[in-house]
PAKE-324919 format. One record per residue (C-alpha): x, y, z; residue number from 1. Coordinates in Angstrom, 2 decimals, padded with zeros to 5 digits. Each point is the difference from the previous one (the first is absolute). Last residue first. Layout:
BEGIN
NODE        x        y        z  fiti
NODE        X        Y        Z   NUM
...
END
This chain:
BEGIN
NODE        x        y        z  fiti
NODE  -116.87   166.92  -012.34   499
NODE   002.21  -000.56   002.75   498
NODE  -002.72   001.86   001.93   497
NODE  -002.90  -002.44  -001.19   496
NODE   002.24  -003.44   000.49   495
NODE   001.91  -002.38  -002.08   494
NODE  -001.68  -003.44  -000.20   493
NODE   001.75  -002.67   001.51   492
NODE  -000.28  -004.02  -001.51   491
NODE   001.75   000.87  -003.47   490
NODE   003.44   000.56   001.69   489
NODE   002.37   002.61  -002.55   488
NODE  -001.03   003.56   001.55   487
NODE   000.54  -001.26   003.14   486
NODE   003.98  -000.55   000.20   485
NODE   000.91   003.71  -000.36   484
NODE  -002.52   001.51   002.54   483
NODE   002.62  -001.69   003.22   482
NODE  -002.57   001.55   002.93   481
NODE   002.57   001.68   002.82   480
NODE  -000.71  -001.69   003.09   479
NODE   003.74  -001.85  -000.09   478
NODE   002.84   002.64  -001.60   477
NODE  -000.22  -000.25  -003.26   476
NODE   003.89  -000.36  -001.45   475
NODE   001.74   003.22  -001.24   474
NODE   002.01   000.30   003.14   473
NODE   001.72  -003.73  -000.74   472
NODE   001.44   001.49  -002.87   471
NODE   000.17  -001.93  -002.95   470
NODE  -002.80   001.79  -001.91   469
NODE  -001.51  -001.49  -002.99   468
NODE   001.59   000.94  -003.39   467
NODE   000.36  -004.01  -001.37   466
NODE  -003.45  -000.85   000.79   465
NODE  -000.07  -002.93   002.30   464
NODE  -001.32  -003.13  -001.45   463
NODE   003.06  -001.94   000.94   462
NODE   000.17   001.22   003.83   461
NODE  -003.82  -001.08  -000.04   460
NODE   000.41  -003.48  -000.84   459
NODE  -003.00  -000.67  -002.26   458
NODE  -003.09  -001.11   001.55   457
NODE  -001.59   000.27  -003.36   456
NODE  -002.22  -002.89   000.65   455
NODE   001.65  -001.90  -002.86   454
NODE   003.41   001.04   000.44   453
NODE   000.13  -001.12   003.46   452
NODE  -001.20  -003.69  -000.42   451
NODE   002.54   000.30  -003.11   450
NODE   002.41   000.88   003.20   449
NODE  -001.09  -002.61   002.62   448
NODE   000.28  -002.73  -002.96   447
NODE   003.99   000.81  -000.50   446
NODE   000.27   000.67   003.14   445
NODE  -001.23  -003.39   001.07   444
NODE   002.00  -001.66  -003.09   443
NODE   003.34   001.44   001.38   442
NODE  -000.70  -001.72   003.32   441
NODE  -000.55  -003.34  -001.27   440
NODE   003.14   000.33  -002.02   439
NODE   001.97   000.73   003.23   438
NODE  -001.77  -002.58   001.88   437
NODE   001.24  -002.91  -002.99   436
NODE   002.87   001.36  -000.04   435
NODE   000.93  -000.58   003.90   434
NODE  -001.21  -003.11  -000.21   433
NODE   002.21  -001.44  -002.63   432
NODE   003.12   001.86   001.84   431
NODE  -001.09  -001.92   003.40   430
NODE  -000.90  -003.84  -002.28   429
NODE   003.82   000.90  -001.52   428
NODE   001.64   000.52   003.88   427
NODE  -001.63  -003.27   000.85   426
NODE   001.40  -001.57  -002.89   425
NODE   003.53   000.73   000.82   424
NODE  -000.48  -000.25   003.80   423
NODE  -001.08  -003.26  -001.47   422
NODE   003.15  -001.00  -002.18   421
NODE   002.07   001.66   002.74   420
NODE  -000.66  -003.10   002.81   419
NODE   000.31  -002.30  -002.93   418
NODE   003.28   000.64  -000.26   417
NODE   001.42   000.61   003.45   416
NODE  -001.64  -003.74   000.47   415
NODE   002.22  -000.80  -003.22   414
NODE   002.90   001.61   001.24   413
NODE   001.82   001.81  -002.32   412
NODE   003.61   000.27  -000.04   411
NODE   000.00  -002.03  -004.30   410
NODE  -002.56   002.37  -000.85   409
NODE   002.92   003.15   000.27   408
NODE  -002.36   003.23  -001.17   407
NODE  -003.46  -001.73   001.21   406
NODE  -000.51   002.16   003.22   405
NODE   001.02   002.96  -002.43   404
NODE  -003.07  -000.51  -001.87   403
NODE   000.38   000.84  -003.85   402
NODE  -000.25  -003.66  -000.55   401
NODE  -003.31  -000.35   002.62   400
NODE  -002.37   001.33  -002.56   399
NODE   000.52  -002.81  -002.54   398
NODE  -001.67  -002.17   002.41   397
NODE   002.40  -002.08   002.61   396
NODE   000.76  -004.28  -000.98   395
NODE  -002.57  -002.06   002.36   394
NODE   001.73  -001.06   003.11   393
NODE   003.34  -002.60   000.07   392
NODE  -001.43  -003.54   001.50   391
NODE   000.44  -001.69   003.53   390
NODE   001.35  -003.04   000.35   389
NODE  -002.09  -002.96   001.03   388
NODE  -001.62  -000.51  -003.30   387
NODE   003.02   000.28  -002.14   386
NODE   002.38  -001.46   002.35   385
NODE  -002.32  -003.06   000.50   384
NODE  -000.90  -000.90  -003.96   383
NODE   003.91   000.51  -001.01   382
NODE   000.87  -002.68   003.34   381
NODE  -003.16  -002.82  -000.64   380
NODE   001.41   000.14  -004.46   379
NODE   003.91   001.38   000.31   378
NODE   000.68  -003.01   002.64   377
NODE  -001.82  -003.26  -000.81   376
NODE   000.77   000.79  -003.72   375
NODE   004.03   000.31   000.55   374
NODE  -000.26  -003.55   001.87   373
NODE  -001.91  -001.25  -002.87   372
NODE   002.68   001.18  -002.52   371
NODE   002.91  -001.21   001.95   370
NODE  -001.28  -003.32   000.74   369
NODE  -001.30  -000.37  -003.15   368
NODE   003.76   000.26  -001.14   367
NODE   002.01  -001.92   002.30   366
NODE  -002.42  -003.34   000.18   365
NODE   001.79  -001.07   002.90   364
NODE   001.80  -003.11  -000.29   363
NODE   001.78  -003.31   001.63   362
NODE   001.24  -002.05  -003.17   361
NODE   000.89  -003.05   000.14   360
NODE  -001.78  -001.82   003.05   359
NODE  -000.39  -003.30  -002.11   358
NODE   003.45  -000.39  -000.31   357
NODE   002.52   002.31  -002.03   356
NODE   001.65   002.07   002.60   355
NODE  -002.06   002.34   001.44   354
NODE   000.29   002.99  -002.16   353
NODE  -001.07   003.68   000.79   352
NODE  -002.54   002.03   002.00   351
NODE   000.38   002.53   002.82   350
NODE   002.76   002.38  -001.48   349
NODE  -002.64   000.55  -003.37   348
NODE  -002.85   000.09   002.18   347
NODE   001.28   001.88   002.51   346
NODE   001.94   002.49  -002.85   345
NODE  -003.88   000.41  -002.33   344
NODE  -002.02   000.82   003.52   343
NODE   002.13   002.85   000.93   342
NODE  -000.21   001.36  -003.59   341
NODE  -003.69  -000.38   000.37   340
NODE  -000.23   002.00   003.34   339
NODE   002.26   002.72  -001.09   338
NODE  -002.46   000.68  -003.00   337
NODE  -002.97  -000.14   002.16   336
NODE   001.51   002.54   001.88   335
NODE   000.81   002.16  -003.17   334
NODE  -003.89  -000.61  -000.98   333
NODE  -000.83   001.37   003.23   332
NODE   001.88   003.55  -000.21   331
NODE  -001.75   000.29  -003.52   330
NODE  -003.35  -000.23   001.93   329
NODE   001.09   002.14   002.38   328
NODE   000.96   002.52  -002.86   327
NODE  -003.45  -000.51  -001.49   326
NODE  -001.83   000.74   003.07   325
NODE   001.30   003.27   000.29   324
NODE   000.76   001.66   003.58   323
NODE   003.36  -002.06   000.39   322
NODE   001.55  -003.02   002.33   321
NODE  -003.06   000.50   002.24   320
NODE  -001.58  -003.63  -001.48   319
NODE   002.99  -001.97  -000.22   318
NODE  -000.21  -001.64   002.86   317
NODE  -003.12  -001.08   000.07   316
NODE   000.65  -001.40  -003.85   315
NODE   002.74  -001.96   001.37   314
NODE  -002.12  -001.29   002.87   313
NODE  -002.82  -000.86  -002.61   312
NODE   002.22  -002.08  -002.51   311
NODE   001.46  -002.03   003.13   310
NODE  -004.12  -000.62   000.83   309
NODE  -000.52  -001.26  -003.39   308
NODE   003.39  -002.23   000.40   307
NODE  -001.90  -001.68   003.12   306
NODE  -003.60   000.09  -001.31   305
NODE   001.05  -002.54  -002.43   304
NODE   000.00  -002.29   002.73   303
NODE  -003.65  -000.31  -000.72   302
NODE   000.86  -001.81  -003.23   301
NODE   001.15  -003.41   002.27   300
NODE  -003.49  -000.91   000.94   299
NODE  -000.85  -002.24  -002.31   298
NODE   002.93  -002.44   000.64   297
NODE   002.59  -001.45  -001.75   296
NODE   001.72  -003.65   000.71   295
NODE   003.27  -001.26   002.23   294
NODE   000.82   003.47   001.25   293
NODE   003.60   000.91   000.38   292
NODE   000.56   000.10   003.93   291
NODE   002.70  -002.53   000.23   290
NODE   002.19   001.75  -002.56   289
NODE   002.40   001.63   002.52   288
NODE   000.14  -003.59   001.80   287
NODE   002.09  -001.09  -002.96   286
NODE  -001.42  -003.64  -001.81   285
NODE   000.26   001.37  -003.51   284
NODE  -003.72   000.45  -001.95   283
NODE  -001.57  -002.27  -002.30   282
NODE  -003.06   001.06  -001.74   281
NODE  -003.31   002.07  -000.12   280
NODE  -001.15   001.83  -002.62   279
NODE  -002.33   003.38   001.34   278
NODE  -001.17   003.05  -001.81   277
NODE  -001.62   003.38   001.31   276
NODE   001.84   001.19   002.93   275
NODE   003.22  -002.18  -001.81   274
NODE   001.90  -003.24   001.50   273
NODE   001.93  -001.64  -002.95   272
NODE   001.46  -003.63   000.83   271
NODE   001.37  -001.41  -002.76   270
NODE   003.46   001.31   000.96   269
NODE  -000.26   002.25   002.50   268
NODE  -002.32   002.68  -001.07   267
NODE  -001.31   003.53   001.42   266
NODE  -003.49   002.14   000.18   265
NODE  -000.61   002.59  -002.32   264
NODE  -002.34   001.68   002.03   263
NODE   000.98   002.08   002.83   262
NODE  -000.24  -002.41   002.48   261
NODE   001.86  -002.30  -001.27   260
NODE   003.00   002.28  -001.40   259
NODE   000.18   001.05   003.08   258
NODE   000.37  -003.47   001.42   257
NODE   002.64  -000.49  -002.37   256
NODE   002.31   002.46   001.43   255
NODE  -000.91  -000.92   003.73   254
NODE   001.33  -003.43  -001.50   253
NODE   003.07   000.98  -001.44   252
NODE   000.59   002.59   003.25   251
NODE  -000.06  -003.19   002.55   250
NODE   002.31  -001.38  -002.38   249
NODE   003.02  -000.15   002.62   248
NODE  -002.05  -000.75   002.82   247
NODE  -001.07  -003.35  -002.02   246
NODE   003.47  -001.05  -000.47   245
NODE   000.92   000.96   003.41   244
NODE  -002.82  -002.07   001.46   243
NODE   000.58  -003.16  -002.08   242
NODE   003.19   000.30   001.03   241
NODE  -000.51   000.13   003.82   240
NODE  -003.01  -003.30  -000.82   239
NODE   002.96  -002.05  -001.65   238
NODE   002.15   000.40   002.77   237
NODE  -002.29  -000.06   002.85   236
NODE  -001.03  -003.44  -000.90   235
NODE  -003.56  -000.46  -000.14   234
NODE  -000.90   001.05  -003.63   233
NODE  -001.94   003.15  -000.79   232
NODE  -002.86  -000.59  -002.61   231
NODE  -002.25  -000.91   002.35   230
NODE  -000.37   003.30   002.01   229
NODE  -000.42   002.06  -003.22   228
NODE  -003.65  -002.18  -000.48   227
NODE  -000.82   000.64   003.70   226
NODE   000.40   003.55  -000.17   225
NODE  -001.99   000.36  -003.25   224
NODE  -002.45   002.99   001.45   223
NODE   003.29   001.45   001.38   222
NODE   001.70  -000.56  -003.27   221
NODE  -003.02   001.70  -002.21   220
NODE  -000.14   002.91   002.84   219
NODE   003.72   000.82  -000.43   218
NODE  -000.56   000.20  -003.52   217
NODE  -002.46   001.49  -000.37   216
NODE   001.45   002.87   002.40   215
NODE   003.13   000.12  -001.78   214
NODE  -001.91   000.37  -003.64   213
NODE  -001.82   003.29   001.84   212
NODE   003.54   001.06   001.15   211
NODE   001.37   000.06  -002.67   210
NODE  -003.13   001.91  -001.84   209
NODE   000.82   002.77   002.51   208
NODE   003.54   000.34  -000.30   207
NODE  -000.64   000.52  -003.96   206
NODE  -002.54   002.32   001.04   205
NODE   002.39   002.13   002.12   204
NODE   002.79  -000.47  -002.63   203
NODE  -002.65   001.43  -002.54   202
NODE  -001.13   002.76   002.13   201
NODE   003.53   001.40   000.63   200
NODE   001.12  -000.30  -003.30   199
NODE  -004.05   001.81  -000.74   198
NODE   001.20   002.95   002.36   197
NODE   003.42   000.35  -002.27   196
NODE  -002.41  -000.10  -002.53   195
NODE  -001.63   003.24   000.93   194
NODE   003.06   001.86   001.17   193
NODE   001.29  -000.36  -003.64   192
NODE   003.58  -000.68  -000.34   191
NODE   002.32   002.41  -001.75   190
NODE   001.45   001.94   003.26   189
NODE   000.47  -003.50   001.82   188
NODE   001.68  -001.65  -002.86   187
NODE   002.74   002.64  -000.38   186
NODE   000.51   000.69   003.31   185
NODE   000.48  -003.62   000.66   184
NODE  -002.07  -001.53   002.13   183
NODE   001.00  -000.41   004.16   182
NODE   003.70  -000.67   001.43   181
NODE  -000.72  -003.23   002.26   180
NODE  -003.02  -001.44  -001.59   179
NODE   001.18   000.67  -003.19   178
NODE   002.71  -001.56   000.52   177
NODE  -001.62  -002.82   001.26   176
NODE  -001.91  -000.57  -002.82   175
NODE   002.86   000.61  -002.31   174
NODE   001.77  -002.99   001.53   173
NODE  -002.76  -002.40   000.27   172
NODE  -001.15   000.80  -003.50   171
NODE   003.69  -000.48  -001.22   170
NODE   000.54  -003.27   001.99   169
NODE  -002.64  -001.29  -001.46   168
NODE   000.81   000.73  -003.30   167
NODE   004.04  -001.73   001.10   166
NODE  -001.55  -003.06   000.99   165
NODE  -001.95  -000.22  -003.23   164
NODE   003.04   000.79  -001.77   163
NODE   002.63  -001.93   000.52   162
NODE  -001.92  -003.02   000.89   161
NODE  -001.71   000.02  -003.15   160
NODE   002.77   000.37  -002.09   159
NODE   001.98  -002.85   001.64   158
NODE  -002.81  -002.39  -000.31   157
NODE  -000.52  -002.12   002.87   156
NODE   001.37  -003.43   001.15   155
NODE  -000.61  -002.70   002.92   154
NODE   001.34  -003.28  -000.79   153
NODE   003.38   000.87  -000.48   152
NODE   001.50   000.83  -003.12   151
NODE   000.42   003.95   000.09   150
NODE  -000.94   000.90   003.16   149
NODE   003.17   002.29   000.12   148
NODE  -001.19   001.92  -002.69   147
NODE  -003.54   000.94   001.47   146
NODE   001.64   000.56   003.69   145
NODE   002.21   002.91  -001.70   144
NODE  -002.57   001.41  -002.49   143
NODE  -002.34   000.44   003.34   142
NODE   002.64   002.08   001.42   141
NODE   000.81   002.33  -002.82   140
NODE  -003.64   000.75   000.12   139
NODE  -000.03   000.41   003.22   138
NODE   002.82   002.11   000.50   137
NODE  -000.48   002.45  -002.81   136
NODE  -003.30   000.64   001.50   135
NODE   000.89   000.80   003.63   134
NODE   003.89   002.08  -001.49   133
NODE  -002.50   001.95  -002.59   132
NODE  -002.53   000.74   002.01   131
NODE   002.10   001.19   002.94   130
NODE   001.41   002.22  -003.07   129
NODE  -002.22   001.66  -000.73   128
NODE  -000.80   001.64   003.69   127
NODE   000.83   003.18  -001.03   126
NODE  -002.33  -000.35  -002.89   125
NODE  -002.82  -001.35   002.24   124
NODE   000.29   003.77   002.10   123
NODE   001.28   000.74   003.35   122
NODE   002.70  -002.25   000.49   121
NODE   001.92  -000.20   003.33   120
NODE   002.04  -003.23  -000.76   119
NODE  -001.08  -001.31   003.08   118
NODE  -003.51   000.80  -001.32   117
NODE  -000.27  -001.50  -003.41   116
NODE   001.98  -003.05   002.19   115
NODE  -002.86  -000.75   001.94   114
NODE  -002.69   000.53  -002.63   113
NODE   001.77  -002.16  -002.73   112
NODE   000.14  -003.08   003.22   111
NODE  -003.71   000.89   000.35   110
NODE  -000.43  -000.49  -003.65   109
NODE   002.09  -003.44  -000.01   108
NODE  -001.46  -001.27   003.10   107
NODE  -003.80   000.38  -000.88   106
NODE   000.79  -001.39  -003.83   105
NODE   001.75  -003.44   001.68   104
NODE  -003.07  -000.22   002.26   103
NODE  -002.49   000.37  -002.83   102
NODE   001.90  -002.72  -001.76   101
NODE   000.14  -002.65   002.69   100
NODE  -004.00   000.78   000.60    99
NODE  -000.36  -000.99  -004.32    98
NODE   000.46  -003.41   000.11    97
NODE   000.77  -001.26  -003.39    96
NODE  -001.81  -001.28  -002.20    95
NODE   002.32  -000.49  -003.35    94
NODE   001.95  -003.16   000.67    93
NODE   000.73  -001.25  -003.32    92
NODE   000.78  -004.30  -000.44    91
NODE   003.36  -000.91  -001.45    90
NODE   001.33  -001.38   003.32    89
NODE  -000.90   003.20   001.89    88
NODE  -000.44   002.92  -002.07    87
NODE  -000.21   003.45   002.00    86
NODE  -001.76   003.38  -001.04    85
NODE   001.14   002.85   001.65    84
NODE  -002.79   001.52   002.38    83
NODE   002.65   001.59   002.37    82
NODE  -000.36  -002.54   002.54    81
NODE   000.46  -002.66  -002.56    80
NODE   003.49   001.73  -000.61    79
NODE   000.65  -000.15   003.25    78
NODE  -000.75  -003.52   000.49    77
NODE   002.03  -001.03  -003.15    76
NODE   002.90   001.63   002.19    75
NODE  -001.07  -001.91   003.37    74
NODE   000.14  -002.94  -001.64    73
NODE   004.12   000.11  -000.04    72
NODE  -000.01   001.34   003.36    71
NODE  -001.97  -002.72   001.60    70
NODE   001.89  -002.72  -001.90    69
NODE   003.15   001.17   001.50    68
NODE  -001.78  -000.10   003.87    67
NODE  -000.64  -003.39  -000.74    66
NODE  -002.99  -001.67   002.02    65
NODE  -000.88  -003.46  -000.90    64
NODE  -003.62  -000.25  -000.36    63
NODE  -002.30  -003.68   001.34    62
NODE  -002.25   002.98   001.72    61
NODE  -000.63   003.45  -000.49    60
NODE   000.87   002.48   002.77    59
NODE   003.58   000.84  -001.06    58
NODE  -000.41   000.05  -003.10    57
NODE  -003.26   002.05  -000.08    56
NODE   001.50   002.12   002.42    55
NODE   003.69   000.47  -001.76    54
NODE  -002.22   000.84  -003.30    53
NODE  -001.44   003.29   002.02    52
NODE   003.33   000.80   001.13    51
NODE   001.55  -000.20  -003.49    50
NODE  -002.64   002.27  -001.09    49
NODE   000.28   002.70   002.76    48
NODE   003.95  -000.21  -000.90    47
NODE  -000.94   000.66  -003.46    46
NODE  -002.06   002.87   000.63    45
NODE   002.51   001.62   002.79    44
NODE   002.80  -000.87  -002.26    43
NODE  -001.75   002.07  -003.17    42
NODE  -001.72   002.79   001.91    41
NODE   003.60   000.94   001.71    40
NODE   002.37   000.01  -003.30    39
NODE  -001.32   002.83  -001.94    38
NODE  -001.33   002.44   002.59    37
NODE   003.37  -000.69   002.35    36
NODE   002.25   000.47  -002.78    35
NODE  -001.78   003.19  -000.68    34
NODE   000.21   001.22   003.56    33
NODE   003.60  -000.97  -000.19    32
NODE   000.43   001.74  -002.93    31
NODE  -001.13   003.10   001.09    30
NODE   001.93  -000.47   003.24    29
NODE   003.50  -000.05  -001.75    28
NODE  -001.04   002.95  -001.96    27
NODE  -001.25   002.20   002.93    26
NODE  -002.90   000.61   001.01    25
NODE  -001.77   003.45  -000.31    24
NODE  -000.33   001.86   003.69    23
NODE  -003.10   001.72  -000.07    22
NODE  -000.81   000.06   003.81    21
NODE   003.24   001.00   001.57    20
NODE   001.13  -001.68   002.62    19
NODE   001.72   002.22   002.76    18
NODE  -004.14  -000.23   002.21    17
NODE  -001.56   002.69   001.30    16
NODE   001.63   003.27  -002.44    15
NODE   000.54   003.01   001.98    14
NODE  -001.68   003.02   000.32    13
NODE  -003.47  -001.59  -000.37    12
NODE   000.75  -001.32   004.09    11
NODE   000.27   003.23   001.19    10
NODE   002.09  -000.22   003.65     9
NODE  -001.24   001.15   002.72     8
NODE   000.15  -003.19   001.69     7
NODE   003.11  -001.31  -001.15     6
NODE   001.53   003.29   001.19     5
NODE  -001.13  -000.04   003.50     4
NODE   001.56  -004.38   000.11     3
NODE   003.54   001.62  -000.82     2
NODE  -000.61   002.85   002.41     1
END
């Protein structure tokens, strides 16, 4: 009976699971989720950097491990990690590798993600205060390690790393909050459709040109194998750190291979390498710099078809973004836009001092950077979505406004359009036709009856006299000779009896 009733049993009349679906957290889980969201990105960052200095201390030779002195560098390492500027025995340490930093912004906006959604928050204003516990943290951190290297040989400005740790950790944060609860209401309803499609564009061109300067410069280091080969030294040791180091500004130098092939070119120290220009000099003996080209060659402008092909796929994909060439146009120019800020922060994070030898300082020209890499995507991409998109018709006639096909011109199709615009025209040539046979009848009758008048064929209804007969009785029957008619034709002579 039991197992009877189970079986017949409606399953929507009770609920499948006791936990209920909406359930809010409570206090004491709020602010463990916060605690977690403030505290986990910072000892899983510095704990990744003490592991990563444990290697190279472990591995290098004539060291003397101390597992103290590991956690005291680890601090300046986290703060070089989050692009804070460093002085080592009076000397500024400004270039700094930029893959620790992308990895410390990845974990703290998926760690604002995670707990945007334990907490159950549907909007970024729910989820304020994940941003305030991640960011708060950081920069509170940061001020921390920054005071307590006061006086050894490793040092960084207090102010700086409070808040340049903390600004990251605010466009980490609100990225992944985003990510997790969607645009504000606000911001969605007010932002243009059309240069939400150019954001979109932009970071796909941005991604694009990245991946042109990776390609040259995984093609300049294969080509200079042997010269990157050299510059590691026997010993493991040595050669594992020479690795890491170069690992970790693998983005530097993808960073100033855009800016290579692009235009503007890069410098380290005397050395300036430019599409156009070339000054040769010292460089650091890294295996990340082996491929760097000794001299320019002639052939070098034809990688400029690289960026002019990134300007083409944004203006591809661009070109069904709107009827009127002028909006896709628009819609390119906010790509462009995207691009050149994108260009302006790797430059700016990729660059910086070197100490104060010969290799001081490592730079992309920020600013013609920016410009040219705007030019190389509103010029090949506003050319492409105007010609490959397709184009409003010509503006309706005057006659069309009192057309109720035309009432709402913001529902009609274009095809739908042009399609009425002839039956429109058609219908005029039919009407012009039609008047012009009508008039050309009226002048035949017209001629027919002067023709008429003349021969005095005159309609015989109208010459009628007024007292004849209208009964049908009266009429001459046929046989009987008509006498009334003769009298007035000059051809027939009357005869001797009528006389």
């Amino acid at each position: 009976m039991r197992i009877m009733d189970l079986l017949t049993r409606d399953p929507r009349e009770e609920p499948v699971s006791d936990l209920e679906p909406d359930l809010e957290p409570t206090g004491a889980a709020r602010v463990r989720v916060l605690l977690a969201a403030a505290l986990g990105p910072l000892v899983t960052g510095y704990a990744v950097v003490a592991t990563v200095l444990t290697l190279v201390t472990l591995t290098a030779e004539r060291t003397v491990f101390s597992g103290f002195g590991v956690l005291l560098a680890a601090g300046p390492g986290w703060l070089a990690a989050h692009q804070v500027r460093l002085g080592i025995g009076g000397h500024p340490l400004g270039l700094l590798p930029l893959l620790p930093t992308l990895g410390a912004v990845a974990l703290a906006a998926r760690t604002a993600s995670g707990a945007a959604q334990r907490l159950g928050c549907r909007s970024p204003r729910e989820a304020l205060p994940v941003f305030v516990a991640i960011t708060g943290a950081h920069a509170v951190f940061g001020l921390v390690i920054a005071l307590c290297a006061q006086g050894s040989p490793v040092t960084a400005n207090p102010l700086l790393a409070c808040a340049v740790p903390g600004l990251l950790a605010a466009v980490a944060s609100a990225v992944g909050i985003v990510w997790s609860c969607g645009l504000p209401d606000v911001v969605a309803e007010r932002l243009d459709p059309l240069a939400l499609r150019g954001l979109r564009a932009g970071a796909l061109g941005l991604a694009a040109l990245v991946a042109c300067g990776a390609a040259v410069f995984t093609v300049a280091t294969a080509v200079s194998w042997s010269t990157v080969a050299d510059m590691y030294e026997p010993g493991f040791g040595s050669s594992f750190g020479l690795f890491l180091l170069s690992l970790m500004y693998l983005p530097n130098a993808v960073t100033a291979s855009l800016s290579f092939v692009t235009g503007p070119g890069f410098s380290i120290g005397p050395l300036n390498v430019g599409m156009f220009g070339y000054h040769g000099g010292t460089v650091p003996g890294v295996p990340i710099l082996g491929g760097l080209p000794e001299h320019s060659s002639a052939w070098w402008p034809a990688l400029l078809v690289l960026p002019a092909a990134t300007g083409v796929l944004v203006g591809w994909s661009l070109r069904k973004v709107d009827a009127d060439p002028a909006q896709r146009i628009r819609t390119v120019a906010v790509a462009g836009a995207v691009v050149a800020l994108g260009c302006v922060v790797l430059g700016t994070l990729s660059g910086g001092r070197l100490g104060d030898g010969p290799f001081d300082p490592v730079s992309v020209p920020v600013g013609v950077a920016s410009v040219v890499g705007f030019c190389w995507i509103v010029i090949p991409g506003a050319f492409t979505a105007f010609f490959a998109g397709e184009h409003e018709p010509p503006a309706p006639p005057e006659a069309l406004e009192d057309n109720e096909a035309f009432e709402d011109a913001e529902d009609v199709d274009a095809d739908e359009a042009a399609e009425a615009l002839e039956e429109l025209e058609e219908s005029e040539e039919d009407d012009d036709a039609v008047d012009d046979e009508a008039a050309f009848n009226d002048e035949d009758a017209e001629f027919d009856a002067e023709a008429d008048a003349e021969l005095g064929l005159e309609d015989p209804a109208e010459d009628a006299p007024e007292d004849a007969p209208e009964d049908p009785e009266d009429a001459p029957e046929p046989g009987e000779a008509v006498t009334g008619g003769t009298e007035t034709c000059g051809d027939v002579e009357p005869g001797e009896a009528d006389r």
